[in-house]
DOBA-406191 format. One line per field, with one value per residue (C-alpha): x, y, z; residue number from 0. Coordinates in Angstrom, 3 decimals. Example, Ala and Ser with C-alpha at 12.3 -4.5 7.8 and 13.67 -1.06 7.14 Angstrom:
<tordrens>
px <- (12.300, 13.670)
py <- (-4.500, -1.060)
pz <- (7.800, 7.140)
nr <- (0, 1)
</tordrens>
This chain:
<tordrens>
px <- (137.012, 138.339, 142.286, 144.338, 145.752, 148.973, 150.972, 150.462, 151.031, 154.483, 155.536, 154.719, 156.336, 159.196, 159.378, 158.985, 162.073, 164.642, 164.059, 164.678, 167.529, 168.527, 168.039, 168.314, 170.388, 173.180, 174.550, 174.487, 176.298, 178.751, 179.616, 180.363, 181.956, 184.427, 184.754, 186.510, 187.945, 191.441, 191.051, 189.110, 192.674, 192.331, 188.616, 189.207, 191.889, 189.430, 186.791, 189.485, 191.179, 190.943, 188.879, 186.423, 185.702, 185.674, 182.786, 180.830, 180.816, 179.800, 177.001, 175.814, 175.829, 173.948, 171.386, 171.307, 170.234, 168.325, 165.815, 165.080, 163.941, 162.252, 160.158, 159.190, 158.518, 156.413, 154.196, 153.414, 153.136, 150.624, 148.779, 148.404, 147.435, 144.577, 143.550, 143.130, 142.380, 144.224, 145.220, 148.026, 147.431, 147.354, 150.666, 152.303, 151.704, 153.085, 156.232, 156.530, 156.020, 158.773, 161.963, 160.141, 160.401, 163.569, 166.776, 169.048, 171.786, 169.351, 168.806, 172.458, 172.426, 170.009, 171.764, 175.090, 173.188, 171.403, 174.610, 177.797, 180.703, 178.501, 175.004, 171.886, 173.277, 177.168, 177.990, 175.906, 177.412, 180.718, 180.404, 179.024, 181.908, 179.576, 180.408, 177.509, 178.394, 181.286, 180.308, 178.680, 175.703, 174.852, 174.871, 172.657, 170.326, 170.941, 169.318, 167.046, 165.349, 165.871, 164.111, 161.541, 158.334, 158.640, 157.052, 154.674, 153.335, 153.391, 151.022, 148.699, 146.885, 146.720, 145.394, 142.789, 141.156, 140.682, 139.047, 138.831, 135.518, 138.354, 140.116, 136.927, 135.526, 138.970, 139.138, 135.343, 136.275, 138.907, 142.081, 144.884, 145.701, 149.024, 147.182, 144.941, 147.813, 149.366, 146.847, 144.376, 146.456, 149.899, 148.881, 146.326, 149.669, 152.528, 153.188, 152.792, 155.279, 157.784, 157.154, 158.038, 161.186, 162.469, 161.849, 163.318, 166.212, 166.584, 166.713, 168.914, 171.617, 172.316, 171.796, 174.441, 173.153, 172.559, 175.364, 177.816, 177.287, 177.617, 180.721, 183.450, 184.681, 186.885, 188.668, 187.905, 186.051, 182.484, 182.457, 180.007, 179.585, 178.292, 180.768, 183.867, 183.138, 183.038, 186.472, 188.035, 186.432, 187.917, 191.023, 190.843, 191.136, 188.236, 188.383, 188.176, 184.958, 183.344, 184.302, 183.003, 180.098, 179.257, 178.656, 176.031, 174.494, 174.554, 173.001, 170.094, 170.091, 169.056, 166.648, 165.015, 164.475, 163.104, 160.904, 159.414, 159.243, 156.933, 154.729, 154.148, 153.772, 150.378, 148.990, 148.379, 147.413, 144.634, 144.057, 142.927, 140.949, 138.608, 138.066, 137.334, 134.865, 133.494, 132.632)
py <- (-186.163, -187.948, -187.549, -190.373, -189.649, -187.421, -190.048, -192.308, -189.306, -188.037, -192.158, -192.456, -188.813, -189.980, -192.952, -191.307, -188.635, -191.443, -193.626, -190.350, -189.867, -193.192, -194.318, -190.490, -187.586, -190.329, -191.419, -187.804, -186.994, -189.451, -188.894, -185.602, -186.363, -188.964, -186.345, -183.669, -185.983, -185.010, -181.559, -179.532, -179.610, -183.401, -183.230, -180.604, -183.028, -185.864, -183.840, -182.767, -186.220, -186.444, -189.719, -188.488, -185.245, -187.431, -189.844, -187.072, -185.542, -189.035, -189.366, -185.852, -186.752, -189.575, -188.144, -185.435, -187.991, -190.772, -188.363, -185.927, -189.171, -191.007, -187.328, -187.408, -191.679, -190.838, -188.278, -190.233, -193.381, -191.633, -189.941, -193.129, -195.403, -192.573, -191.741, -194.445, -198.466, -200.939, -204.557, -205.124, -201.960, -203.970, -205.611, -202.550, -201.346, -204.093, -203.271, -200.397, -200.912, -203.949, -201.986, -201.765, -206.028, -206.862, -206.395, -204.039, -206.561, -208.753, -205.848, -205.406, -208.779, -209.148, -205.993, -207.712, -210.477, -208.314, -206.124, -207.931, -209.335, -212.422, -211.005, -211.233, -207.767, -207.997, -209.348, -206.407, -203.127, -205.059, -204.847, -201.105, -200.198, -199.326, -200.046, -200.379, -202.625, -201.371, -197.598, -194.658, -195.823, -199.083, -196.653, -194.557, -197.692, -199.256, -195.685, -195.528, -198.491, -198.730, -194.658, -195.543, -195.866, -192.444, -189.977, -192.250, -193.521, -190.275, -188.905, -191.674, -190.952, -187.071, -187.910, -190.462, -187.766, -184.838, -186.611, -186.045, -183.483, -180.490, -181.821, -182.648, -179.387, -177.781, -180.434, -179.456, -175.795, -176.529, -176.387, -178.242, -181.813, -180.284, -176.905, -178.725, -180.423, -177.078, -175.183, -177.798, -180.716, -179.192, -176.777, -179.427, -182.229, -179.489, -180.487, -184.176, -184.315, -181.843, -184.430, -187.191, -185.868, -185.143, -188.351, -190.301, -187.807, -188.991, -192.470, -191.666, -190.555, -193.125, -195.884, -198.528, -202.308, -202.152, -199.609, -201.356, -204.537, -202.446, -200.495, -202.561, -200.366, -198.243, -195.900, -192.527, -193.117, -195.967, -195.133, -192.749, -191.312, -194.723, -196.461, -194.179, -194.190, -197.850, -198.090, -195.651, -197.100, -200.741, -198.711, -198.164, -194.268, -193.506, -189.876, -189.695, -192.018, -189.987, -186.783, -188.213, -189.422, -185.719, -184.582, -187.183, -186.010, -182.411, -183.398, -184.962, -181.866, -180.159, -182.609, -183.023, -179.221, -179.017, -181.706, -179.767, -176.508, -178.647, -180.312, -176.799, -175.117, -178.384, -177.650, -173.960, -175.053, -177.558, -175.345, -172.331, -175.113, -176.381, -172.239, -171.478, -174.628, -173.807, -170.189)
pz <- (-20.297, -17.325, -16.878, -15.706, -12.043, -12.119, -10.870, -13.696, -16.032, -14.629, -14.850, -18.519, -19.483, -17.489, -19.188, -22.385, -21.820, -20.428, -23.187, -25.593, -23.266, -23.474, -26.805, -29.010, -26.361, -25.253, -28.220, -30.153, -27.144, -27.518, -31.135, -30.306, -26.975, -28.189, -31.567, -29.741, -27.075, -28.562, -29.030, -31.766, -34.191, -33.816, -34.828, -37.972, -38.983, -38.547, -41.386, -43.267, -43.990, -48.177, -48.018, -45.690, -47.716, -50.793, -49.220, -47.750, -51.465, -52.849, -49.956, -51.228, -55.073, -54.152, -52.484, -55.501, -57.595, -55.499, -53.622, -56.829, -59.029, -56.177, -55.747, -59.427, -58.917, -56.175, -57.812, -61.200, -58.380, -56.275, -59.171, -61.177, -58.088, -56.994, -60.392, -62.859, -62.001, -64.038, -64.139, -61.386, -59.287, -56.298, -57.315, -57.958, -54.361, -53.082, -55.225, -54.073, -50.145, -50.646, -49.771, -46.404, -45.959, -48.166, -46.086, -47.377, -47.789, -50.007, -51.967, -52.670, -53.543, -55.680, -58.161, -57.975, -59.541, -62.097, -63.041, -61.776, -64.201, -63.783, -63.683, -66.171, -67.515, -67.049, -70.328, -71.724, -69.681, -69.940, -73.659, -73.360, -70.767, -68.643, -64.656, -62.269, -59.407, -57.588, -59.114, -58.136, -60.110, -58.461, -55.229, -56.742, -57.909, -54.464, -52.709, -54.758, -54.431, -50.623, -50.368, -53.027, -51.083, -48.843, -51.312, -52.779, -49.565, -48.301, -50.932, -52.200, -48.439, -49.622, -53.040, -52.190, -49.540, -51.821, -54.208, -58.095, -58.136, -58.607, -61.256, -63.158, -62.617, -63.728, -66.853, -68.112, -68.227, -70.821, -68.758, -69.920, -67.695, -66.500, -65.389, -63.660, -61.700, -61.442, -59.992, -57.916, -57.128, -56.698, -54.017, -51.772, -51.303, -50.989, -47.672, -47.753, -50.545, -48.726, -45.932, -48.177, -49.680, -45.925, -44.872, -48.535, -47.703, -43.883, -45.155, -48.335, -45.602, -43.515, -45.605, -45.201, -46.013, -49.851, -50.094, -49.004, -50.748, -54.064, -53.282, -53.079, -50.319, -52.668, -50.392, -51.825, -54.500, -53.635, -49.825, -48.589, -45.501, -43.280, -44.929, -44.266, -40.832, -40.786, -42.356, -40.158, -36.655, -37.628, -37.797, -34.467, -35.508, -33.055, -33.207, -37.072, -37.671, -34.341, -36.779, -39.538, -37.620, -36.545, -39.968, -40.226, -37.056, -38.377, -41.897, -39.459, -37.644, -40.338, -41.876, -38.370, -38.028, -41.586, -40.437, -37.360, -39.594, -41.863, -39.232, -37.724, -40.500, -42.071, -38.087, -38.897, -42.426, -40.988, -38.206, -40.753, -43.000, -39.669, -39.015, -42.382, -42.548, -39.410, -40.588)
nr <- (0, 1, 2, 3, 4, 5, 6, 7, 8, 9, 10, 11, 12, 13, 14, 15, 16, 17, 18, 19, 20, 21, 22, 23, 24, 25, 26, 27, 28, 29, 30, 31, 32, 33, 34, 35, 36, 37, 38, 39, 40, 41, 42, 43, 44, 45, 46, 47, 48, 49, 50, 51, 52, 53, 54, 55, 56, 57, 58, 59, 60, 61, 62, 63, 64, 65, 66, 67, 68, 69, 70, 71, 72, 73, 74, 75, 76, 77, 78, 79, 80, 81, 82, 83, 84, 85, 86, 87, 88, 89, 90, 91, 92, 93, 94, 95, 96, 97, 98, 99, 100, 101, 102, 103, 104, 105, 106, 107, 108, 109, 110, 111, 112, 113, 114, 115, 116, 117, 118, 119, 120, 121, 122, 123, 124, 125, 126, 127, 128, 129, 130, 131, 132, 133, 134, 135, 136, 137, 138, 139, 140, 141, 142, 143, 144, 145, 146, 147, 148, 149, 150, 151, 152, 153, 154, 155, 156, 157, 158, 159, 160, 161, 162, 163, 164, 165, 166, 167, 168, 169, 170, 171, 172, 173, 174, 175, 176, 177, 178, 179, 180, 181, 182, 183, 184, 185, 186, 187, 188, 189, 190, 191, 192, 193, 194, 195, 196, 197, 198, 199, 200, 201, 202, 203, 204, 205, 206, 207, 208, 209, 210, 211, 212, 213, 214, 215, 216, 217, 218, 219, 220, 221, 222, 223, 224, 225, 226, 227, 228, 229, 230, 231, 232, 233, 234, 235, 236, 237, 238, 239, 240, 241, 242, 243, 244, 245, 246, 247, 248, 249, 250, 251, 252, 253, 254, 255, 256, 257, 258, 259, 260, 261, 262, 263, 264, 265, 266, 267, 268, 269, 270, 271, 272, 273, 274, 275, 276, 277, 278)
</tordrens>
């Protein structure tokens, strides 16, 4: 296989690490620089401010709730889309891949219109005192629906290339539907839904557009973790959103190095799987 000449290779690489640079390493660098640009005390009294700690909780509740019912969506999405064929699958897809084109904002829009005072359904919760819009529910509605293709998208791939001959096999032999998800599908998309919960997770984070058109910007109580910092940098309390800022970065931290952990971890898995073929 002919190589492209080395000088042509170091220029792309080095294209390739200062726009990482550029783009990724400054501004991570920059939270944290402008974070303890007053002294770690001023930064520990930055996380430690009550409405801070109150929005990272809500960002963290959120999350609790959006990403585990978008991971149960996606499998009985995936499932149903590779499995059975029905009237409208094509339109469901397209559902379903739509939080990729709708702006966030419009999103948020379009639920204050469904379950505002004035809404198709405010009359309804109003009369059920039941609060969505300017609530920790309509945050949770607004995540989910802005995270809700990652898992599915992630696994209808998976399921469409292992095919069905397993499950039939497994189905004739008198095990139970749910066994048969147990035992043969379960274990051949194990990674691609792991991958799909990081990434719904990744998104579920930093999600600001939908967000904040639901929360009313309730200090304390509707602001998550974007949002807070928002608040406090058009304070002009710099050091404080760059705090709050870092906590963010060290949530991706951790989400990014579960990430590599996983891709590592489906190379040695495909790796064994061409061996063992090849043997």
């Amino acid at each position: 296989m002919k190589q492209e000449p080395l000088i042509v290779r170091s220029f792309l690489i080095g294209i390739v690490f200062f726009l990482t640079g550029l783009i990724l390493i400054l501004p991570i660098y920059t939270v944290f620089y402008e974070a303890f640009s007053k002294g770690f005390d001023a930064y520990w009294e930055g996380i430690l401010e009550p409405d801070t700690i109150s929005a990272f909780r809500l960002t963290l509740l959120v999350i609790g709730i959006a990403v585990p019912l978008n991971t149960i969506f996606g499998i009985f999405a995936a499932f149903s889309l590779t499995r059975f064929e029905f009237p409208g699958k094509s339109w469901i897809l397209t559902i379903i891949d739509s939080p990729f084109s709708v702006s966030p904002v419009i999103s948020g829009l379009i639920f204050i219109l469904l379950f505002g005072r004035q809404g198709w359904f405010g009359p309804w919760l109003e009369e059920l005192d039941f609060k969505i819009v300017f609530n920790t529910p309509g945050l949770v509605i607004a995540t989910i629906f802005i995270t809700l293709p990652f898992v599915a998208r992630e696994l209808i791939p998976l399921l469409e290339a292992t095919g069905m001959e397993e499950e039939e096999a497994g189905l004739l032999l008198g095990a139970s539907p749910i066994k048969v998800f147990l035992k043969i599908v379960a274990p051949g998309i194990k990674y691609g839904l792991l991958y799909g919960v990081i990434l719904c997770n990744a998104r579920a984070m930093g999600e600001f557009g939908a967000v904040s058109v639901l929360s009313g910007h309730i200090r304390g109580q509707t602001n998550t973790l974007p949002l807070q910092i928002e608040v406090l940098y058009n304070e002009y309390n710099s050091v404080a959103a760059f705090s709050a800022a870092s906590l963010l970065v060290f949530l991706s931290l951790i989400t990014l190095v579960a990430k590599q952990i996983l891709e590592r971890k489906i190379k040695i898995v495909k790796k064994e799987e061409f061996l063992q073929e090849e043997v």
